[in-house]
C-alpha positions as CSV (number, residue, x, y, z in Angstrom):
1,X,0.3,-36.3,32.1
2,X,2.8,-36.0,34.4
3,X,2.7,-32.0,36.7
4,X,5.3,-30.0,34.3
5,X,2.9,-30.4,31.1
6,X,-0.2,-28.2,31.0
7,X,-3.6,-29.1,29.3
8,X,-3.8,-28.3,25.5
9,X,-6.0,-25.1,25.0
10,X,-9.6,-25.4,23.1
11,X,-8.0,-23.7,19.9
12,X,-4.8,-26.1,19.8
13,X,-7.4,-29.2,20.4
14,X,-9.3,-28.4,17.5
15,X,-6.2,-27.3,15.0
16,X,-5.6,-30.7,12.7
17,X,-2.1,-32.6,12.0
18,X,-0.3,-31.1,9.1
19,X,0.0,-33.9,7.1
20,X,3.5,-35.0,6.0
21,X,4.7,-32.0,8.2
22,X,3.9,-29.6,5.9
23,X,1.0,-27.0,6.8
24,X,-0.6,-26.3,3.6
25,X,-3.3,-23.8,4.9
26,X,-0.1,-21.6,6.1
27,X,1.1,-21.6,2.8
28,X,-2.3,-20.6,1.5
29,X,-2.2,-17.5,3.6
30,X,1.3,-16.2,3.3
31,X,0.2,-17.0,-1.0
32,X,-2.2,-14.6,-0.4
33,X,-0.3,-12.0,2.1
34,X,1.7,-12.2,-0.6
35,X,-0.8,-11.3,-3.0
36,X,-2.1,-8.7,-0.9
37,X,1.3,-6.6,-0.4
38,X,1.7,-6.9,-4.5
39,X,-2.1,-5.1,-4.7
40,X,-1.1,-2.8,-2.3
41,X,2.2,-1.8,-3.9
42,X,0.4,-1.6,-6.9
43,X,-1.8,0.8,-6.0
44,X,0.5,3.0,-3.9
45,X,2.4,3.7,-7.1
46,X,-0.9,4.2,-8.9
47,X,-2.0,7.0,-6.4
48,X,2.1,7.9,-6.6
49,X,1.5,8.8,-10.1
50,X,-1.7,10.5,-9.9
51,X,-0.2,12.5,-7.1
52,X,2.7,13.9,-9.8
53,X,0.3,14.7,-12.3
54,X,-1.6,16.6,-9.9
55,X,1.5,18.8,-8.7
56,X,2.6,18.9,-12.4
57,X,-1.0,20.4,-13.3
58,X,-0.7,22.7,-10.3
59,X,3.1,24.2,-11.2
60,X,1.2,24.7,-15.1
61,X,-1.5,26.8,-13.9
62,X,0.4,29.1,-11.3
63,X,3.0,29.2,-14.0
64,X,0.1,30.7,-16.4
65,X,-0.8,33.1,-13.6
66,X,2.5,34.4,-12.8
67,X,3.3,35.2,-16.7
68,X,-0.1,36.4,-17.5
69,X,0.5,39.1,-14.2
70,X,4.3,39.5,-15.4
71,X,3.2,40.7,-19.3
72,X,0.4,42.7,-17.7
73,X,3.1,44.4,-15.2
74,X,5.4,45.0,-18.6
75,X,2.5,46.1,-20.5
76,X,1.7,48.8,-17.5
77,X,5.1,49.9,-17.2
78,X,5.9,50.8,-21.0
């Protein structure tokens, strides 16, 4: 070891030779990062969804409000 090289840390003593230069635990993990983000996405447009149906359900009901005061307003006027 000559005074430019410094000693190999615990973790890069105990990390094993890729064999044929190809690190297949690496591609394991970005298979299942991968995986993740498409479960993610998948759910983000789930609660995107529910969140519409929720607003459209809202807009219904204080639609039903406003024309049930409205006719009621008419009604008191005539």
């Amino acid at each position: 070891m000559s005074e430019g090289d410094l000693p190999a840390t615990q973790s890069e003593q105990d990390l094993p030779e890729p064999e044929g230069g190809v690190d297949l635990e690496a591609g394991e993990r970005l298979g299942s990062a991968a995986d993740a983000m498409e479960e993610f996405n998948r759910l983000l447009w789930q609660f995107a969804r529910s969140l519409i149906i929720v607003v459209a359900m809202l807009l219904s009901i204080s639609m039903l409000v406003i024309a049930y005061y409205g006719a009621e307003f008419i009604v008191g006027l005539a």
